[in-house]
Phi, psi and omega in degrees: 000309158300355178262341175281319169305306182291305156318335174267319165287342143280332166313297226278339149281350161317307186300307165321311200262009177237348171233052230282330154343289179291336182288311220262319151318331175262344164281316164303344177291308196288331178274331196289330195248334167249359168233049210266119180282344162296333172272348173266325194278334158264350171261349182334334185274323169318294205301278190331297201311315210280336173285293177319341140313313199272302210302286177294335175313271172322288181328318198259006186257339194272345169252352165274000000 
């Protein structure tokens, strides 16, 4: 899990410093279609289990 977080966060500066064009599309891509405040407000209960779920899901591999 930590070698996929620290690969996504170097794409993601890579990105910053070499395509910065695509990082700012894709950030407008990401607010318009996944952080939609009308899709949270209606899924809202999905989306909490499933975190809550992934949350405790780490928590017990991470301390075990």
């Amino acid at each position: 899990m930590k070698i996929i977080i620290g690969l996504l966060l170097l794409a993601a500066g890579m990105g910053y410093l070499y395509r910065p064009n695509t990082v700012m599309k894709l950030n407008e891509w990401i607010k318009k279609h996944i952080f939609n405040d009308q899709i949270l407000i209606h899924h809202r209960r999905k989306i909490g289990l499933a975190m809550l779920l992934l949350g405790f899901l780490l928590l017990y591999f991470g301390v075990k």
